[in-house]
N, C-alpha and C positions, 0 to 999 in steps of 0.2 A: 670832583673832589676838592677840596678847601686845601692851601696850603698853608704854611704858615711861615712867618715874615724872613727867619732865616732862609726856605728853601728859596722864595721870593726873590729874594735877593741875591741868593747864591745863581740861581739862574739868570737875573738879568747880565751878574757880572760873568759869567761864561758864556751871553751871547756877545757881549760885546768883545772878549778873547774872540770868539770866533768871527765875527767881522771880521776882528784884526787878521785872525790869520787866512782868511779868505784873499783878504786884499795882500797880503804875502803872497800866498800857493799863485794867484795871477799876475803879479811882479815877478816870481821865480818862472812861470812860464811863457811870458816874455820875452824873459833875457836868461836864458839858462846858465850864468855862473857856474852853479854847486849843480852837478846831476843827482846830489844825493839828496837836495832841498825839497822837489818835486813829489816822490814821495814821503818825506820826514812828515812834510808840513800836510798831504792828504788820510795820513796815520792820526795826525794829533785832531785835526778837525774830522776825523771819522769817532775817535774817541771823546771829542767834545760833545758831538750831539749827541753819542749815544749817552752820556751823564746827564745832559738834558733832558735826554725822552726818560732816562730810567726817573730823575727828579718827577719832572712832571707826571708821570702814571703810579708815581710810589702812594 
């Protein structure tokens, strides 16, 4: 399927959020500060990629 330049784009920039918060979720489970960090941060990156797969398959 073709997408076009806004989904494009909307996608590249929520993978790079999710890099970002990848490399969070493994700095928070390194050094456990916040216990509530650990999962906050594998909620928003579980709801990242699903915007992404829903993007990409729409």
């Amino acid at each position: 399927m073709s997408m076009n330049k806004k989904d494009k784009k909307q996608v590249e920039s929520l993978k790079k959020k999710l890099a970002n918060l990848q490399q969070q979720l493994s700095g928070a489970k390194k050094q456990p500060d916040d216990p509530a960090d650990v999962p906050r941060l594998e909620k928003e990156i579980a709801a990242m990629q699903k915007q992404i797969h829903d993007l990409l398959n729409s």
